[in-house]
N, C-alpha and C positions, 0 to 999 in steps of 0.2 A: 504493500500500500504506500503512497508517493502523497504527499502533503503538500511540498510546495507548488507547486500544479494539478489546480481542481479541474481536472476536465471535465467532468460531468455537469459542474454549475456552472462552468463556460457554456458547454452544449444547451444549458437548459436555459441561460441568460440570453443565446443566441436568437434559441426558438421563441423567447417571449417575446424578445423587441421585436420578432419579425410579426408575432402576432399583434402587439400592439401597435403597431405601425397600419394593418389590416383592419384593426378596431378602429384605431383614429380615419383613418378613410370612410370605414363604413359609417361612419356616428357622420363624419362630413354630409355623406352624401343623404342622409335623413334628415339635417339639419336644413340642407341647403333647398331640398326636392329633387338635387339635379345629380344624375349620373356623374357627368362630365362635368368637373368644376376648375377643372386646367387639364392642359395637352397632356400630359404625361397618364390621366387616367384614360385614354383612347384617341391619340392625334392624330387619327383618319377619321376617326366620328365627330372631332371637335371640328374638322375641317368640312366637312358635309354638312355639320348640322348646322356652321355660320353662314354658308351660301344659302341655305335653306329660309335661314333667319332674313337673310337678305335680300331672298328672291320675295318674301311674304311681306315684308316691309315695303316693298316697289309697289306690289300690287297693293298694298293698303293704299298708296299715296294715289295709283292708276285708280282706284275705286272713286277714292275722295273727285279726280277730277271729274271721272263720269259722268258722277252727281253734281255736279258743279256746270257740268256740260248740258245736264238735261235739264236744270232749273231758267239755263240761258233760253236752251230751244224753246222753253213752256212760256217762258217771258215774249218773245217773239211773235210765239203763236196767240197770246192773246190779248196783242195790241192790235193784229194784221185782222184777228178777229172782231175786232172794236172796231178796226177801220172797214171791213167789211160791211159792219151794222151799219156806218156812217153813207158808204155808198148805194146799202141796198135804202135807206133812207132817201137821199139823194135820185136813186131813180125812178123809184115813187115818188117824188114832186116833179120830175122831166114830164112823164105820165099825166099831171095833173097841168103842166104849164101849158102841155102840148094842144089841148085840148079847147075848142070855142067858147066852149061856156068859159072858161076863165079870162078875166078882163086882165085889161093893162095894171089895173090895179094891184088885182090877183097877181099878177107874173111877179112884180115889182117886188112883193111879198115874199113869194116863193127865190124870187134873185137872195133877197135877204138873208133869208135862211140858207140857202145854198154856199153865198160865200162864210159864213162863221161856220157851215161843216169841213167846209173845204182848209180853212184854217185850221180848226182841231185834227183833221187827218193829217197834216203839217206840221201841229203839235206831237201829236204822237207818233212821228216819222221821226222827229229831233227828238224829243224826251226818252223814248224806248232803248235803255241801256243794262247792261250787266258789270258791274264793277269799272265805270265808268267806259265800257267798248258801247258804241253805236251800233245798234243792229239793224235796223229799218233804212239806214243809207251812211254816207262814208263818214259823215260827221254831226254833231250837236249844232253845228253852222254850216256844215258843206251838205250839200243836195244834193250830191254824187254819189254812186254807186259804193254800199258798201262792201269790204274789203274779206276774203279769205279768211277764215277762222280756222286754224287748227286746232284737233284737242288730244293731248299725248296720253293715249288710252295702252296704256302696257309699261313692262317694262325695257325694252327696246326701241331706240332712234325711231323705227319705222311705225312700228306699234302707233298710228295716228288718225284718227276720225275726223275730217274736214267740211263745212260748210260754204260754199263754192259761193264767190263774190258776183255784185251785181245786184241785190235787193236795193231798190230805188223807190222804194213806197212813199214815193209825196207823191204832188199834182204833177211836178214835173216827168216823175219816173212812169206816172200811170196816166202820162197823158191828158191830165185834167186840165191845162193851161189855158188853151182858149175858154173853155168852160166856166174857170175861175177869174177869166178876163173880163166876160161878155155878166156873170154873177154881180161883178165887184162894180161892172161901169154901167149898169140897169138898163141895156142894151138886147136883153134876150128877146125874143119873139115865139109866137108858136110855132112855126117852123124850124128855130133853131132847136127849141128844147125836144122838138122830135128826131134832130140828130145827134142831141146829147146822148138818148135811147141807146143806141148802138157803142157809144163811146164810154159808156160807163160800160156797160157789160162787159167792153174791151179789157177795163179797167180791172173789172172782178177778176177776168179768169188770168191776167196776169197776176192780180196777189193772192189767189188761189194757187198759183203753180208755185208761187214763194214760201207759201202756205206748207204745201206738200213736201217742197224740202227739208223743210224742218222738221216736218213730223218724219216724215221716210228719218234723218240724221238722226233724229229724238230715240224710234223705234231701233237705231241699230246703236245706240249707246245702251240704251237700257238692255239688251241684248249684250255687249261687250261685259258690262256691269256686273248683271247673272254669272255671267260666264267668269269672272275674275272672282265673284265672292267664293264662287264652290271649290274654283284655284289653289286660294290663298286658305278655304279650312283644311283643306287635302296637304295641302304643303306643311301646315304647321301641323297635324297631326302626325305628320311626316319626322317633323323635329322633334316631337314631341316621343316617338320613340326613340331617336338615336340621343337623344340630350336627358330625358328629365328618369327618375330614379324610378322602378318598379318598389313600390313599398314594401309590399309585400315580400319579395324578393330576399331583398335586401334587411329586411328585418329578421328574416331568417339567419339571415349569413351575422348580422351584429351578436346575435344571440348567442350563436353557434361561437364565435369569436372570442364571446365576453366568457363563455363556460372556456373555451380552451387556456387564455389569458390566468384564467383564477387556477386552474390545472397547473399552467407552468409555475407561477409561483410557487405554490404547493411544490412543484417539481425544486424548485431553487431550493427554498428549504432544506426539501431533505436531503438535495446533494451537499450543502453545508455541515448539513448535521453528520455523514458520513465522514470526514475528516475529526471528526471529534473521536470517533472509535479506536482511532490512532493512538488516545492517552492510555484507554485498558489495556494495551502491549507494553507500555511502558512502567506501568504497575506492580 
């Protein structure tokens, strides 16, 4: 029997810190929720499950625009609807100007009312905006045709849903100018107001077809949207097994650890206590 070298409480000192080392991990990873709480516990999982992380974070912010995207088109769609009301307004009094039974007086009347519709559709050509963008034409003050919209629906450069420039809904874009001329300077007759007839309808079915863009752009956001929500749970669930701690699992394993841990001690002990038998020879 050899005294100045314990090897057995070396071996039994060995095996506990390795189990304590195994316990501190495990108790980590209960504490934490997470499997994976540095590279060293799986540096292929921690490297998947951060793309993962990252891919799912893209599509939250693609989500947020979608929605951001379809609040613009609904905004759009029901001004061009107001304006809509204002013209089908509008060609029910042409209707009424056009006709004999209505006097000079009558027309004059109906001029009235025609030009202050024709300005509110003008108003809501310039006022119709989303986060300060003009949608109904190019500017708050410009009557030009408004401008290309894109909307970055992914996580990808390309990844982009656009609404195609050219909405011009005033008088000017919709052709109301002479209308708005002959309104404003009490010049109409019934002759004219029966060729208004023709030129508002002209009117409608041009901001009808503007109309339909947005709704067709609206219907396929809301579409890309769907399509990105079911994405992004799939994706995190995705992470959700390479990153986060099976409890159950793992509670097993702490348990199993915490009994082996209290073992080795116990084991320490008695290989100390084993060097003491050393004195009854000496006796």
């Amino acid at each position: 029997m050899r005294i100045n070298t314990n090897v057995a409480a070396m071996q039994a000192m060995e095996s506990n810190a390795q189990t304590n080392k195994t316990l501190g991990s495990s108790l980590e990873k209960l504490s934490s929720g997470l499997r994976i709480n540095k590279a060293s516990d799986d540096a292929s999982g921690l490297s998947i499950a951060d793309k993962l992380r990252t891919q799912a974070s893209s599509l939250g912010q693609s989500i947020s625009n979608g929605n951001s995207a379809i609040s613009l088109t609904q905004i759009a769609d029901k001004a061009m609807a107001e304006q809509s009301n204002i013209l089908d307004i509008i060609k029910t009094k042409m209707i009424q100007a056009a006709t004999a039974t209505t006097s000079g007086a009558g027309i004059e009347a109906i001029e009235k009312d025609v030009n202050k519709l024709l300005d509110q559709l003008n108003n809501i050509a310039s006022q119709t905006n989303y986060n300060g963008t003009t949608l109904l034409q190019k500017g708050a003050s410009d009557t030009g045709s408004s401008v290309k919209l894109d909307f970055q629906i992914g996580e990808n450069a390309a990844d982009v849903i656009s609404i195609a420039s050219g909405v011009t809904a005033n008088t000017s874009g919709l052709g109301l100018t002479t209308l708005k001329t002959e309104a404003s300077g009490s010049s109409m007759t019934h002759a004219s107001a029966k060729g208004f007839m023709t030129t508002i309808d002209t009117a409608l079915d041009k901001l009808n077809g503007w109309r339909a863009d947005f709704g067709s752009t609206q219907n396929q956001l809301e579409s890309a949207v769907r399509n990105q929500m079911t994405q992004q749970t799939n994706i995190k669930a995705a992470e959700s097994i390479i990153r986060d701690v099976d409890y159950a699992k793992e509670s097993a394993t702490f348990s199993k650890q915490n009994i082996i841990a209290q073992a080795g001690t116990y084991a320490m002990s008695q290989s100390n206590a084993m060097q003491q038998n050393v004195m009854r020879l000496l006796q």
